[in-house]
C-alpha positions in Angstrom: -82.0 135.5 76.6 -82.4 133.2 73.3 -82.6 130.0 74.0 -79.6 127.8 73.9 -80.5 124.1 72.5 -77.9 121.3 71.9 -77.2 120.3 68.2 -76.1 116.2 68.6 -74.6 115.2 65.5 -75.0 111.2 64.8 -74.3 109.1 61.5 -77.9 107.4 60.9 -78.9 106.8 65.0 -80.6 110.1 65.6 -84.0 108.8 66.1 -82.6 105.9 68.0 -80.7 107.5 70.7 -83.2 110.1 71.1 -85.8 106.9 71.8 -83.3 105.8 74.6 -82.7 109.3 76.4 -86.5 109.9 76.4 -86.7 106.3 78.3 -84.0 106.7 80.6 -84.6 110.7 81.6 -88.2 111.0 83.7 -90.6 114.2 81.6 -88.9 113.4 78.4 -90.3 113.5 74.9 -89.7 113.4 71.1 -91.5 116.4 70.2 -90.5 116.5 66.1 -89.4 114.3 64.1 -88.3 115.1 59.8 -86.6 113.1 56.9 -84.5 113.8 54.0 -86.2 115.2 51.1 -85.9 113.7 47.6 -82.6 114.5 45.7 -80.6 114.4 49.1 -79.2 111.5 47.7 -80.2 107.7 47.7 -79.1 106.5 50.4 -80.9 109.2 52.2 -84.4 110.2 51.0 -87.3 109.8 53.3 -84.5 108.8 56.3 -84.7 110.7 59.4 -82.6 113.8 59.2 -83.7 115.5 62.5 -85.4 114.2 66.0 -86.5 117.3 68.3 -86.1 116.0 72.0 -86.7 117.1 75.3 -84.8 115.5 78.3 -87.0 117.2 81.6 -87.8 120.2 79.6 -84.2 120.6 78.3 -84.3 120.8 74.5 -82.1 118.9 72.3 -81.8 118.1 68.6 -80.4 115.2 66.8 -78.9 115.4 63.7 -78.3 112.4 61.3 -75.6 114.1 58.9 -73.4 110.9 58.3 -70.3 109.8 59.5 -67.7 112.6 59.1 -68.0 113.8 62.6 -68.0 111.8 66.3 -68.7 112.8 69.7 -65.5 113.4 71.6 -64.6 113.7 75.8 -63.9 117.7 74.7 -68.2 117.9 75.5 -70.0 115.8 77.8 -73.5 116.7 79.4 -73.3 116.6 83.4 -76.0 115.1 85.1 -76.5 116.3 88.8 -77.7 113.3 90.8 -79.6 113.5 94.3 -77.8 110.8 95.7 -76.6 107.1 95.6 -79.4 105.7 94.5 -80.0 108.2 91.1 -76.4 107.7 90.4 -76.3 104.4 90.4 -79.6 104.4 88.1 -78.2 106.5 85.4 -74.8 104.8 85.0 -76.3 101.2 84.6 -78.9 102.9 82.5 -76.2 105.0 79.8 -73.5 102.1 80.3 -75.7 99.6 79.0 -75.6 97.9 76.1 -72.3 99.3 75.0 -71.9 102.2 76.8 -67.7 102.7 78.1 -67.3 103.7 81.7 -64.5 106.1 82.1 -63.2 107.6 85.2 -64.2 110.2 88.0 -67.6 110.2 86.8 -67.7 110.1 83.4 -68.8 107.3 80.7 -69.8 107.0 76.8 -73.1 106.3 76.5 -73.5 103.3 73.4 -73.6 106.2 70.6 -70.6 107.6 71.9 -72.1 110.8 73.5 -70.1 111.7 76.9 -71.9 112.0 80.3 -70.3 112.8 83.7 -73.0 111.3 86.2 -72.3 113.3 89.4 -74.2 113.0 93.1 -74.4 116.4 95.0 -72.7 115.4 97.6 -69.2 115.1 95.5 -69.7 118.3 94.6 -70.1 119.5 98.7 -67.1 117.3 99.6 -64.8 118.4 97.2 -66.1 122.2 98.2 -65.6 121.2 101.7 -64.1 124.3 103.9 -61.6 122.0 105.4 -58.6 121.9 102.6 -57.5 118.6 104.1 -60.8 116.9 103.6 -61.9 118.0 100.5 -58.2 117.0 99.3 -58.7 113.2 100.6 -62.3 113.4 98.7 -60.5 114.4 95.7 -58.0 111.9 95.8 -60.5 109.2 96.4 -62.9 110.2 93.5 -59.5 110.3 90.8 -59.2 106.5 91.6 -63.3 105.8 91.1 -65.1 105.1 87.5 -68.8 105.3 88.9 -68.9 107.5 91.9 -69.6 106.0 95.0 -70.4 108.5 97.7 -69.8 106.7 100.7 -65.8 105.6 99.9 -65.6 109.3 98.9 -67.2 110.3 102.5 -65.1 107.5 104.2 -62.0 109.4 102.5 -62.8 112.3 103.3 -63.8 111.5 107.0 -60.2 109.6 107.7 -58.2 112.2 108.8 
């Protein structure tokens, strides 16, 4: 199968977000870096048109092709935390410094890219066998913005 790699569209912050993923995600790297030729214009020659990234071997490319297009809730990238602790790691990190926290999960990091920061155990509870129990998790998680496992558990839990 080709491989399938992420096209991220920014105005001029290409480089600069693909600087903050690389800090925040653990075995990350910017492996390429290239600029605007002469006669793209003159606001743009020798500025950064593409940063080549890797987020734990996952590679992604950012694209500085100007303002006509945003990032939008229609595609976020899920990240599938361990536990608590990893959650709560990557939601300070990608709601810093501008990011917008949303609900059941999900925020904006500060370029407006969405993330939906999940722990495994959400996903078990809200798989649980017991319709009753996964149904209370649910109904907890709707009313959250970060995820906290334990009031999701407690929900669950209080039949």
């Amino acid at each position: 199968m080709p491989r399938i790699t992420p096209n991220l569209w920014f105005d001029t912050q290409a480089q600069e977000a693909a600087e903050f993923y690389v800090s925040v995600f653990p075995n990350s790297k910017i492996t390429k870096v290239t600029n605007y030729g002469e006669g793209t214009g003159p606001d743009r020659a020798g500025s950064v048109l593409t940063v080549e990234f890797e987020l734990d071997g996952q590679p992604y490319l950012g694209l500085n092709g100007g303002p006509e297009f945003t990032f939008s809730e229609a595609v976020s990238l899920s990240i599938d935390c361990a536990d608590q602790e990893e959650t709560d790691y990557y939601w300070t990190k990608l709601t810093a410094d501008g990011g917008q926290e949303s609900q059941c999960g999900w925020l904006k990091d500060k370029y407006g890219l969405s993330w939906q920061v999940v722990p495994a155990e959400l996903i078990r509870l809200l798989q649980d066998p017991d319709a009753g129990r996964a149904q209370r998790a649910m109904e907890a998680m709707l009313k959250m913005q970060k995820i906290d496992v334990a009031v999701v558990r407690a929900a669950a839990d209080d039949a």
